[in-house]
Biopython code that builds the backbone (N, CA, C, O; Angstrom):
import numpy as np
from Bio.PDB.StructureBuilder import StructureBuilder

atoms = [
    (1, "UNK", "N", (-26.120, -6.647, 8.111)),
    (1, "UNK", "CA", (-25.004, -5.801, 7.733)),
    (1, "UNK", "C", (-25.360, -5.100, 6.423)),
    (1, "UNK", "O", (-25.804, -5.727, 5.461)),
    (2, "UNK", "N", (-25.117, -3.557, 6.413)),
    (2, "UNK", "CA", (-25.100, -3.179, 4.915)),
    (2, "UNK", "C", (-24.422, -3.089, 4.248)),
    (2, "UNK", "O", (-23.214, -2.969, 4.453)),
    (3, "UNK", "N", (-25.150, -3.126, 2.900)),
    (3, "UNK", "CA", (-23.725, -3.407, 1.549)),
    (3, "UNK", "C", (-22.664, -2.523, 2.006)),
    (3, "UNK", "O", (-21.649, -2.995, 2.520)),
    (4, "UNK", "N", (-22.765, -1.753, 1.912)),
    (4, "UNK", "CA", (-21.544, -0.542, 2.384)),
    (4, "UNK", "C", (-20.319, -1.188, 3.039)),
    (4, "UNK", "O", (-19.208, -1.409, 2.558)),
    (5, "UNK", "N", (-20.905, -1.483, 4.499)),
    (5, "UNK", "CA", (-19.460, -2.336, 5.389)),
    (5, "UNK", "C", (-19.747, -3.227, 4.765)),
    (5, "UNK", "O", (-18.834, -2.944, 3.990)),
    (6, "UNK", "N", (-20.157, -4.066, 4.341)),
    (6, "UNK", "CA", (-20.153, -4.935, 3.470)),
    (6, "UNK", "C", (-18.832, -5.183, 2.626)),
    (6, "UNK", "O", (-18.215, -6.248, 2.618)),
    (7, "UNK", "N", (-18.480, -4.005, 1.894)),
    (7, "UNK", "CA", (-17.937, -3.588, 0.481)),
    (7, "UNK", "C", (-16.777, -3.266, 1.483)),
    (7, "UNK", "O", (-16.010, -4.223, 1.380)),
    (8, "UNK", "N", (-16.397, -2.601, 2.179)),
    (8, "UNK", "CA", (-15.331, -2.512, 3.236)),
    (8, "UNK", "C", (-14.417, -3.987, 3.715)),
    (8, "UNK", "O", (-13.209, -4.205, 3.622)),
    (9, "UNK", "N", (-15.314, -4.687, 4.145)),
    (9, "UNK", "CA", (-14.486, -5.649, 4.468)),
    (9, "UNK", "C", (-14.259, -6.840, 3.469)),
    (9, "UNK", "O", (-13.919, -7.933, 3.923)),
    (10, "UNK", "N", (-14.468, -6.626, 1.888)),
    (10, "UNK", "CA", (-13.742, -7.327, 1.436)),
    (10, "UNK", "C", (-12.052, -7.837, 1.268)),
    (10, "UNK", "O", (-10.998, -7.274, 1.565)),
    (11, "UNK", "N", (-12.366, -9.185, 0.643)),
    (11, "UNK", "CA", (-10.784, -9.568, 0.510)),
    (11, "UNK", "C", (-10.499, -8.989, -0.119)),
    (11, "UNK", "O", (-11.140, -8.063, -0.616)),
    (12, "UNK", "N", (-8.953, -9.461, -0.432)),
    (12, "UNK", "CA", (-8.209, -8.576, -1.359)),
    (12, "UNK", "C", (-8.724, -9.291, -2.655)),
    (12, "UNK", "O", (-8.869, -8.644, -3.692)),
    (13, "UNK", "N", (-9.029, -10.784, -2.581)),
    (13, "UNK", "CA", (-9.396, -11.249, -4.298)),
    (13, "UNK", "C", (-10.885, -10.901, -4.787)),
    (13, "UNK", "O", (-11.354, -11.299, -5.854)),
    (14, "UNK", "N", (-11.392, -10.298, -4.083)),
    (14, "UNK", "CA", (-13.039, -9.459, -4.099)),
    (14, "UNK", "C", (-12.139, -8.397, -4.622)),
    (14, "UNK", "O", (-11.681, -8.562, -5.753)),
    (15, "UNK", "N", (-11.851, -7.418, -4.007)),
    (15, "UNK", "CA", (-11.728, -6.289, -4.726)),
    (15, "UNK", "C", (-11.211, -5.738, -6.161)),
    (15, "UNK", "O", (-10.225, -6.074, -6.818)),
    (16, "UNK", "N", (-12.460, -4.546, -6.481)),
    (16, "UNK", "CA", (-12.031, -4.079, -7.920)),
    (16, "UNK", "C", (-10.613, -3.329, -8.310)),
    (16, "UNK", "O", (-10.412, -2.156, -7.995)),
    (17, "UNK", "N", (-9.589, -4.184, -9.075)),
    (17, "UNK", "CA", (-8.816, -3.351, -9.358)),
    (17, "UNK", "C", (-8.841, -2.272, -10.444)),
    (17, "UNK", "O", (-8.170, -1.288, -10.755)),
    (18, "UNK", "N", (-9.879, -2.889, -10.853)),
    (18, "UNK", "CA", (-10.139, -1.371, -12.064)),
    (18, "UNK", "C", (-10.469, -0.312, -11.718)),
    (18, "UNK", "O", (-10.422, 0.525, -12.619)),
    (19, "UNK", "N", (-10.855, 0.100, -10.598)),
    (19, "UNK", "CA", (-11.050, 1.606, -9.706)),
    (19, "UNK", "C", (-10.091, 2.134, -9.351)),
    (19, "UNK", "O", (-9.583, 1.802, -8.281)),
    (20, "UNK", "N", (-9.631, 2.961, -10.009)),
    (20, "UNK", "CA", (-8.250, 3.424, -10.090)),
    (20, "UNK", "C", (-8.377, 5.420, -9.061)),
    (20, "UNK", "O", (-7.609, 6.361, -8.862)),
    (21, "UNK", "N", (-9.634, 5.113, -8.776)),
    (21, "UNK", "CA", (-9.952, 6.257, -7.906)),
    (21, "UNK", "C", (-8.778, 6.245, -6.644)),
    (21, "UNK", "O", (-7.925, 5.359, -6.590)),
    (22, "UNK", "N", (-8.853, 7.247, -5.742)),
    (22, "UNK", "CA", (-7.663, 7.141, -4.999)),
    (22, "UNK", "C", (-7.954, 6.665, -3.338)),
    (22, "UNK", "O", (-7.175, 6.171, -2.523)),
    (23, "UNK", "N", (-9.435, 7.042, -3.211)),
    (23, "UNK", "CA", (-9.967, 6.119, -2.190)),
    (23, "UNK", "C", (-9.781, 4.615, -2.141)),
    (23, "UNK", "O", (-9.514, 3.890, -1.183)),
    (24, "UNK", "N", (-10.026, 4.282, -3.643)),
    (24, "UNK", "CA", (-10.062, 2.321, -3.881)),
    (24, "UNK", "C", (-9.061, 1.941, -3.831)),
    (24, "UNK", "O", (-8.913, 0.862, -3.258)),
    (25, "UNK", "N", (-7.754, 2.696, -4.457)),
    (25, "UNK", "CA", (-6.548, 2.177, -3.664)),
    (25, "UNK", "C", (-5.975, 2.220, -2.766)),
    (25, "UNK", "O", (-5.124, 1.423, -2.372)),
    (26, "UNK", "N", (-6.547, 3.662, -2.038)),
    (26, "UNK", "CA", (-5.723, 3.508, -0.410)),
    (26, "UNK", "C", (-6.088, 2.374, 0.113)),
    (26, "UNK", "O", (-5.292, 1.624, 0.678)),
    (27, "UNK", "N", (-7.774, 2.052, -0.072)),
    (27, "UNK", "CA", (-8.443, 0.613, 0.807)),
    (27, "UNK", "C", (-7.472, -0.598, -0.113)),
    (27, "UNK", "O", (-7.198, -1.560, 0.604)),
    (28, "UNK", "N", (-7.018, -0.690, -1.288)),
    (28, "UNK", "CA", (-6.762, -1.982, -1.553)),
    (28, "UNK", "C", (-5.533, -1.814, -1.080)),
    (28, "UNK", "O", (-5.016, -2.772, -0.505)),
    (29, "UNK", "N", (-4.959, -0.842, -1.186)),
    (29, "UNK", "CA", (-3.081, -1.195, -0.439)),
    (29, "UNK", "C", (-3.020, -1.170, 1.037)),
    (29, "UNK", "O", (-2.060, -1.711, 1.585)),
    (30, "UNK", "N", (-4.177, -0.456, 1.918)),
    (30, "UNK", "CA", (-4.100, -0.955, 3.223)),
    (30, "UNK", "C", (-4.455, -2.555, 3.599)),
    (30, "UNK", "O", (-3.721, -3.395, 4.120)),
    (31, "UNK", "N", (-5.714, -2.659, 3.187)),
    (31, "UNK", "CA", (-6.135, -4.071, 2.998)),
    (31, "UNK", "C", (-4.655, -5.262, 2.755)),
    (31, "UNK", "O", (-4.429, -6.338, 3.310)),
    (32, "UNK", "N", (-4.025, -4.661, 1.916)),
    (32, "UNK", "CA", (-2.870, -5.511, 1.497)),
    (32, "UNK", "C", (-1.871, -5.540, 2.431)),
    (32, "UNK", "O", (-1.107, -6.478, 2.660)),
    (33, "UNK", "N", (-1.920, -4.286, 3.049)),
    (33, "UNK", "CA", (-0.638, -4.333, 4.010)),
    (33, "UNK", "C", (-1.192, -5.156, 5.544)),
    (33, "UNK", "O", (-0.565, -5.924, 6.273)),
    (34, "UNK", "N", (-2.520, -4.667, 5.651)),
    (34, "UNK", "CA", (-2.958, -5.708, 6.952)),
    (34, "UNK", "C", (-2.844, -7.052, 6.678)),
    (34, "UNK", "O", (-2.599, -7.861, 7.573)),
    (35, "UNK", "N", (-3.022, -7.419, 5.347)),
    (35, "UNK", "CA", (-3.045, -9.036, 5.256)),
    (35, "UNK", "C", (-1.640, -9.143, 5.352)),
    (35, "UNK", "O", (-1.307, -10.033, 6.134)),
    (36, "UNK", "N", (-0.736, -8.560, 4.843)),
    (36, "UNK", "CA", (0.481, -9.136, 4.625)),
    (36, "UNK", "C", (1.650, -9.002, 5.118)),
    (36, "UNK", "O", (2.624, -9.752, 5.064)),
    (37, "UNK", "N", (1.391, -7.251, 5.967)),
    (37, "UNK", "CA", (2.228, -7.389, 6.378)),
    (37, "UNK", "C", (3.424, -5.866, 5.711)),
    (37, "UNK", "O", (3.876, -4.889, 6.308)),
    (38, "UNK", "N", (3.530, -6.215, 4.625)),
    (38, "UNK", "CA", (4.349, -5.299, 3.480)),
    (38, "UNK", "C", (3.961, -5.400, 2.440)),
    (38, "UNK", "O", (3.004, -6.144, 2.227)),
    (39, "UNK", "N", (4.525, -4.735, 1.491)),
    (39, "UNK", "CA", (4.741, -4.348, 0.072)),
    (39, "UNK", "C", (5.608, -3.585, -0.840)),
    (39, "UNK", "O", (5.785, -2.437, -0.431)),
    (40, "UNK", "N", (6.138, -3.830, -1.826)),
    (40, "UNK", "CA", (6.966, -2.870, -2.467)),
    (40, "UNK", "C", (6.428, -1.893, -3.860)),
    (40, "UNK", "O", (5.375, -2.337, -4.318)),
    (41, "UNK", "N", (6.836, -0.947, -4.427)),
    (41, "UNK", "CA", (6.588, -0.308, -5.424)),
    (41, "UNK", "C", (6.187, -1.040, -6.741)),
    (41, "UNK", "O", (5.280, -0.722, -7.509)),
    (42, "UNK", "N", (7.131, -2.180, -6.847)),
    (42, "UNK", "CA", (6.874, -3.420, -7.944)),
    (42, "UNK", "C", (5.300, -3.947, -7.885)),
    (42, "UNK", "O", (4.412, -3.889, -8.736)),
    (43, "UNK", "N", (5.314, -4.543, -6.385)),
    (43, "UNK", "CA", (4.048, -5.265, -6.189)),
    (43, "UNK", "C", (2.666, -4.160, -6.460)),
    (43, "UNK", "O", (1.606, -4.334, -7.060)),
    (44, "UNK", "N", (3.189, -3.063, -5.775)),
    (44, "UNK", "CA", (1.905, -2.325, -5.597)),
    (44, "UNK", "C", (1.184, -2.091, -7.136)),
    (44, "UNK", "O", (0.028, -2.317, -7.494)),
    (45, "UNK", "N", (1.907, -1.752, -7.605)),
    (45, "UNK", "CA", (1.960, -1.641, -9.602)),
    (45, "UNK", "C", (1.371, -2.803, -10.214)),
    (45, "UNK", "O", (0.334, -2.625, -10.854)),
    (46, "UNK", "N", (1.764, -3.746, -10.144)),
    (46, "UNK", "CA", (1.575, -5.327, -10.433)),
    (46, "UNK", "C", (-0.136, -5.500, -10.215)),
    (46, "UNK", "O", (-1.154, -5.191, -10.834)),
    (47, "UNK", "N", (0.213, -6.175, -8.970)),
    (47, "UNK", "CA", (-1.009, -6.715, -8.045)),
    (47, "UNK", "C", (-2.120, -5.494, -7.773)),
    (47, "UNK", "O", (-3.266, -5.837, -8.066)),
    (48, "UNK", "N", (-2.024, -4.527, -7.412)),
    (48, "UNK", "CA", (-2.756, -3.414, -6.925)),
    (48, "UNK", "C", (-3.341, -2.541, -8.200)),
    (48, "UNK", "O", (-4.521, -2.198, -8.269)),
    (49, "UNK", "N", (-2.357, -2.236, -9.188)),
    (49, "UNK", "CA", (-3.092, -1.259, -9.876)),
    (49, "UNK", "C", (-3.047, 0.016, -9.419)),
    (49, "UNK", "O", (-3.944, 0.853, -9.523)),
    (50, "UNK", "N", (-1.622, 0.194, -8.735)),
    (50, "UNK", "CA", (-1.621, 1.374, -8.451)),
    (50, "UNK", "C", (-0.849, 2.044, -8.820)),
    (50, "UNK", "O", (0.164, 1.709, -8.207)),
    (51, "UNK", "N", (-0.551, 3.049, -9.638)),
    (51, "UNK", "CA", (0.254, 3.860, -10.587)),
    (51, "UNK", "C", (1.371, 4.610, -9.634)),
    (51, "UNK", "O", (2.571, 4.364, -9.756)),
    (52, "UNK", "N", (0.884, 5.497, -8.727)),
    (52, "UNK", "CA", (2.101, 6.194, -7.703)),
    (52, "UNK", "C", (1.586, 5.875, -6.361)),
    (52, "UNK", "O", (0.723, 6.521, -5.768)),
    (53, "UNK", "N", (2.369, 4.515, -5.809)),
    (53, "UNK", "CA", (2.343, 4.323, -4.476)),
    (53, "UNK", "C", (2.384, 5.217, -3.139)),
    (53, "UNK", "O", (1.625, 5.301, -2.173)),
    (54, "UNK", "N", (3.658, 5.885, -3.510)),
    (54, "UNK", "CA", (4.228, 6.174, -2.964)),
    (54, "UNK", "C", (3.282, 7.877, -2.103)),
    (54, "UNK", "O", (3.522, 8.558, -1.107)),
    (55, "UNK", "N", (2.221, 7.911, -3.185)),
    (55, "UNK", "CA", (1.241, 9.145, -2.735)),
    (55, "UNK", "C", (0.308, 8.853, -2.099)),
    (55, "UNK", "O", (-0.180, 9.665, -1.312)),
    (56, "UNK", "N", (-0.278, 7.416, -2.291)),
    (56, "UNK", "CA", (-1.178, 6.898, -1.527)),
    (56, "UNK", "C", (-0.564, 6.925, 0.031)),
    (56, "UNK", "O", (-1.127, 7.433, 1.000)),
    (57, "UNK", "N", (1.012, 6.103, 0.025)),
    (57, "UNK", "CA", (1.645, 6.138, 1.293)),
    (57, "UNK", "C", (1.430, 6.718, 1.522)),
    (57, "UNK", "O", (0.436, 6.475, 2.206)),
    (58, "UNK", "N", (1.759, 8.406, 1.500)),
    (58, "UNK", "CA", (1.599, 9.339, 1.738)),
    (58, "UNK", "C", (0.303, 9.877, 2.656)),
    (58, "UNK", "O", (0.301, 10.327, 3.802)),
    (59, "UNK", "N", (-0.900, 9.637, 1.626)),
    (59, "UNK", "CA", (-2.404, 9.695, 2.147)),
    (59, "UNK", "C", (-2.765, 8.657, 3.540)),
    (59, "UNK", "O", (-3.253, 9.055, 4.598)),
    (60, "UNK", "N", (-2.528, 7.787, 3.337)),
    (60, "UNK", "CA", (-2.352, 6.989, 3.961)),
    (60, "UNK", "C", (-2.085, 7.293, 5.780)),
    (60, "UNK", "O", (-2.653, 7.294, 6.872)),
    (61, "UNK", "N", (-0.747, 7.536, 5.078)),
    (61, "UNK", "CA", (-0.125, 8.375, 6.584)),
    (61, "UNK", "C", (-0.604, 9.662, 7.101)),
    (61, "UNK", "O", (-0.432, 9.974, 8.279)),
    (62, "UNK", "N", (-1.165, 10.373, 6.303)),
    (62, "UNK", "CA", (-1.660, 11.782, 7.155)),
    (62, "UNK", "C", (-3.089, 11.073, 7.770)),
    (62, "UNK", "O", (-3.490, 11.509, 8.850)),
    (63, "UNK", "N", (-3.627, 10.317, 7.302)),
    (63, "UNK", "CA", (-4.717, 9.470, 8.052)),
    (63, "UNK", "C", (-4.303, 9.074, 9.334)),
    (63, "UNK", "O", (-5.127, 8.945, 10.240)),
    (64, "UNK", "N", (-3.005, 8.853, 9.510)),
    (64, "UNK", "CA", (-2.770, 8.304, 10.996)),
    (64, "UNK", "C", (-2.080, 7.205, 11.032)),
    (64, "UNK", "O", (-1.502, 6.914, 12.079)),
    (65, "UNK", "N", (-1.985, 6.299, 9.815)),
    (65, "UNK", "CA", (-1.186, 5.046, 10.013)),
    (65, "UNK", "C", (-0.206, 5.094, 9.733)),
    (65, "UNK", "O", (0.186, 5.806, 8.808)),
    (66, "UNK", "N", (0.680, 4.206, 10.571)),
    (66, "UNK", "CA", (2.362, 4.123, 11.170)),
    (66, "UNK", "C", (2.525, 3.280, 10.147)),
    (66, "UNK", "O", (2.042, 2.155, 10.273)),
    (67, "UNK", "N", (3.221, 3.618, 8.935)),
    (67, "UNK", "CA", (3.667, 3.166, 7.663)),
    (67, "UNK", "C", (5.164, 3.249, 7.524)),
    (67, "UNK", "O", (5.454, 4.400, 7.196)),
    (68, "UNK", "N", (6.141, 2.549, 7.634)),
    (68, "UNK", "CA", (7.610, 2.695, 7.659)),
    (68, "UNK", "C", (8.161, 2.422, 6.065)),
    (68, "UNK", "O", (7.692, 1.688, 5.195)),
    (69, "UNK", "N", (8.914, 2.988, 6.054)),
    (69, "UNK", "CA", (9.545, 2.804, 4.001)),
    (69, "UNK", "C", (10.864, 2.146, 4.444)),
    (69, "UNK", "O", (11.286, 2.452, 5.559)),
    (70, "UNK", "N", (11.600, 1.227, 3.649)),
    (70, "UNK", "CA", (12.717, 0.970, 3.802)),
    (70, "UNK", "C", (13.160, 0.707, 2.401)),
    (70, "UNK", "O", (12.573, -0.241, 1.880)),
    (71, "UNK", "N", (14.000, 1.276, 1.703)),
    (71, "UNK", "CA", (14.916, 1.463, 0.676)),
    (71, "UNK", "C", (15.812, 0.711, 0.118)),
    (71, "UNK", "O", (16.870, 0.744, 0.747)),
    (72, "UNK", "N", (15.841, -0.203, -1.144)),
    (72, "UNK", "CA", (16.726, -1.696, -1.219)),
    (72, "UNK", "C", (16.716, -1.543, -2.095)),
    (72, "UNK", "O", (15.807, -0.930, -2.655)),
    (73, "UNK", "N", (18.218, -2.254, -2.953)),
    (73, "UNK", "CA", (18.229, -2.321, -4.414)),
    (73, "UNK", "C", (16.985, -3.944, -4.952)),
    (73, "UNK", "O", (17.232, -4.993, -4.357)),
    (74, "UNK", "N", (16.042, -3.961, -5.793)),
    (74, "UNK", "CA", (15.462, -5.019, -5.986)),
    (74, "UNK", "C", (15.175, -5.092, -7.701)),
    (74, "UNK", "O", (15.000, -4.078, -8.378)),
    (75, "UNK", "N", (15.165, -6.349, -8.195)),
    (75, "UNK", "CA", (15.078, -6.861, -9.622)),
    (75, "UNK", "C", (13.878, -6.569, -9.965)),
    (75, "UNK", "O", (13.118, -6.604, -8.997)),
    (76, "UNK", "N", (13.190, -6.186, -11.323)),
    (76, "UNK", "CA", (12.158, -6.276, -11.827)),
    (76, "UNK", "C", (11.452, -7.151, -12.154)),
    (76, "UNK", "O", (11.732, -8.202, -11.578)),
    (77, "UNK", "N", (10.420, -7.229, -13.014)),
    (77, "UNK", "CA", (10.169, -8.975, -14.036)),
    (77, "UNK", "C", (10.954, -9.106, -14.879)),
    (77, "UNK", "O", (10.795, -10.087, -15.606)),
    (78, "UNK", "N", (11.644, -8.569, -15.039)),
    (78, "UNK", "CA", (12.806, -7.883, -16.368)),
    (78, "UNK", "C", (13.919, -8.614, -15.796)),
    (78, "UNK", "O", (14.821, -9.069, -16.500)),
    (79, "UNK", "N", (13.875, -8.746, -14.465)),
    (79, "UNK", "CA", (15.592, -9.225, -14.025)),
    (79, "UNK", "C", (16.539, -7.662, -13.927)),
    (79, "UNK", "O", (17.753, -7.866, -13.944)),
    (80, "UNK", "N", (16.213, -6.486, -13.850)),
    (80, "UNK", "CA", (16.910, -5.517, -13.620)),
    (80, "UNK", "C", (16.709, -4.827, -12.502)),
    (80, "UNK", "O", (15.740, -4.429, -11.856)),
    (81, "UNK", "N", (17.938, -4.784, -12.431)),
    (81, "UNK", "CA", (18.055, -4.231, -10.688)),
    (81, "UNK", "C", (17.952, -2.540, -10.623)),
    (81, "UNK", "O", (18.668, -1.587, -10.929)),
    (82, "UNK", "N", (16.819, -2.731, -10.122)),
    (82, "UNK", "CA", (16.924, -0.755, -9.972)),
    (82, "UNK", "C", (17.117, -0.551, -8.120)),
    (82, "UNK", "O", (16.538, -1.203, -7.251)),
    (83, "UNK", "N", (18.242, 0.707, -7.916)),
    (83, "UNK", "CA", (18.188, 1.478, -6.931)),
    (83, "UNK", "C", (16.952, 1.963, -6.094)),
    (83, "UNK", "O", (15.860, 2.150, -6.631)),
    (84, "UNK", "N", (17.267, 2.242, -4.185)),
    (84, "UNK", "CA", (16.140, 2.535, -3.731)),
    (84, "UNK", "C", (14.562, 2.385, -4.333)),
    (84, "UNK", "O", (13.862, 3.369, -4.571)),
    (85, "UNK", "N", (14.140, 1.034, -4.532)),
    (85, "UNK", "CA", (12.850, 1.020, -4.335)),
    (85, "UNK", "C", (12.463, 1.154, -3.063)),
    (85, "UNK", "O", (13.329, 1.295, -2.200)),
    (86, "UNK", "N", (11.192, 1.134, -2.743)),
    (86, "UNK", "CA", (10.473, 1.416, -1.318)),
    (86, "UNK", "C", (9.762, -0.221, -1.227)),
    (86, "UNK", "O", (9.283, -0.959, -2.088)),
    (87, "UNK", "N", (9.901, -0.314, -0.197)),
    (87, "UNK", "CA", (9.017, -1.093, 0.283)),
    (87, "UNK", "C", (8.481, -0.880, 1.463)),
    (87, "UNK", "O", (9.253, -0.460, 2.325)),
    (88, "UNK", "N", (7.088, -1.093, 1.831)),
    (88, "UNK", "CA", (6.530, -0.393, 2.590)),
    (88, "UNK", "C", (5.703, -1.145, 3.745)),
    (88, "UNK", "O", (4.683, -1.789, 3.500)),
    (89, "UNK", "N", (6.365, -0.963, 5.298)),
    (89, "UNK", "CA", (5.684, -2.348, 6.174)),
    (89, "UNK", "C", (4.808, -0.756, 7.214)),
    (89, "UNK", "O", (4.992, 0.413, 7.552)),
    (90, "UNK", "N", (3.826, -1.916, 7.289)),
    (90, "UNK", "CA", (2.474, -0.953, 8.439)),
    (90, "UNK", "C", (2.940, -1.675, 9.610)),
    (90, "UNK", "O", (3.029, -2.890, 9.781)),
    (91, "UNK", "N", (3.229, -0.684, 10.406)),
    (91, "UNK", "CA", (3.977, -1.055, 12.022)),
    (91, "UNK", "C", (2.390, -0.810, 13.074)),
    (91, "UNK", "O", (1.686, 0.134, 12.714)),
    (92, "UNK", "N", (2.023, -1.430, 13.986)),
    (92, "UNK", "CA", (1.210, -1.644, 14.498)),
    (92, "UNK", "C", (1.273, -0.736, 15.834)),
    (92, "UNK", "O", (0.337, -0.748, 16.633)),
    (93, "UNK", "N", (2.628, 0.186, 16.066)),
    (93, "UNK", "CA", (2.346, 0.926, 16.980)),
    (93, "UNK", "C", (1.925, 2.013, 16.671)),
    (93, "UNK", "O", (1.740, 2.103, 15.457)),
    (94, "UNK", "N", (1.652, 3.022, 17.317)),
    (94, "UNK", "CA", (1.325, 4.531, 17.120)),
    (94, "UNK", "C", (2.683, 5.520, 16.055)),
    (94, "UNK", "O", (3.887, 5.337, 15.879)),
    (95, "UNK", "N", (1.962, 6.279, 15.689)),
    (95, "UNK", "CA", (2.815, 6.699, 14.788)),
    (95, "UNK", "C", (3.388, 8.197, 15.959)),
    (95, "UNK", "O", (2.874, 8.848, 16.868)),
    (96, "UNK", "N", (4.864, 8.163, 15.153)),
    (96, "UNK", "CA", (5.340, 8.945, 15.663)),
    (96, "UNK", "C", (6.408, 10.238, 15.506)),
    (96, "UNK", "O", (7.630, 10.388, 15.509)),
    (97, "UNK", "N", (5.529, 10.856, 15.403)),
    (97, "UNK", "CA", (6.325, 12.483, 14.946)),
    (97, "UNK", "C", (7.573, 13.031, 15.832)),
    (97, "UNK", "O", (7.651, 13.321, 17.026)),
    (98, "UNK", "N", (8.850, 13.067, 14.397)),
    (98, "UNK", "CA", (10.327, 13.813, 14.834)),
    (98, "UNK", "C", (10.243, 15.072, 14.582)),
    (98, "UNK", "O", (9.338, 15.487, 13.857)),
    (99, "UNK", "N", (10.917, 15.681, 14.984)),
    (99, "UNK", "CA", (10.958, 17.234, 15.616)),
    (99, "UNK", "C", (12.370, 17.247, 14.378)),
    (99, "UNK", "O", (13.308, 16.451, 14.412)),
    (100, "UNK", "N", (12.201, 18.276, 13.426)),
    (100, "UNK", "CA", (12.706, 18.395, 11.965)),
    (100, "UNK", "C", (14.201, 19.317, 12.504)),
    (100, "UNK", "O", (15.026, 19.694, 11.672)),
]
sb = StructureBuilder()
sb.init_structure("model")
sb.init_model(0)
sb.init_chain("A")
sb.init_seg("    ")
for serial, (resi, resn, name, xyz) in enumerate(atoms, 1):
    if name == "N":
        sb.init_residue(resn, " ", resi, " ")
    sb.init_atom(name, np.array(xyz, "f"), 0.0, 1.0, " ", f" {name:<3s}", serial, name[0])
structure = sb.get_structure()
């Protein structure tokens, strides 16, 4: 195997969070969402190192993956409750385009 896929299929506790490039985080927040499942704006910031989630989502999704947002009031580390955060689950079916 070469380093390359190599470097691809690391874990999430392998990977560099100091690469704040926008490739290294789409791979560390997909990576995160296959392991886990979800994530929210808090976590992604936290754990990830990722400054605006919500653009990666974005990137993310014009790539093709079926990424769903769902909107909840949730506490900080602070204990303060802020309005509509995102949290963000990767749905395993095909993604699917509404007619605007």
């Amino acid at each position: 195997m070469n380093k390359r896929k190599a470097d691809q299929q690391a874990s999430l506790k392998d990977m560099h969070v100091h690469d704040t490039s926008g490739s290294a985080q789409r791979i560390r927040l997909l990576a995160h969402l296959r392991q886990y499942g979800s994530i929210n704006t808090f976590q992604a910031i936290a754990l990830l190192n990722i400054l605006r989630p919500g653009a990666r989502i974005a990137e993310l999704r014009a790539k093709g993956h079926n990424i769903v947002t769902h909107l909840s009031t949730l506490k900080d580390d602070h204990g303060r409750e802020h309005q509509n955060v995102a949290t963000y689950f990767l749905s395993a079916g095909p993604v699917q385009k509404v007619a605007a």
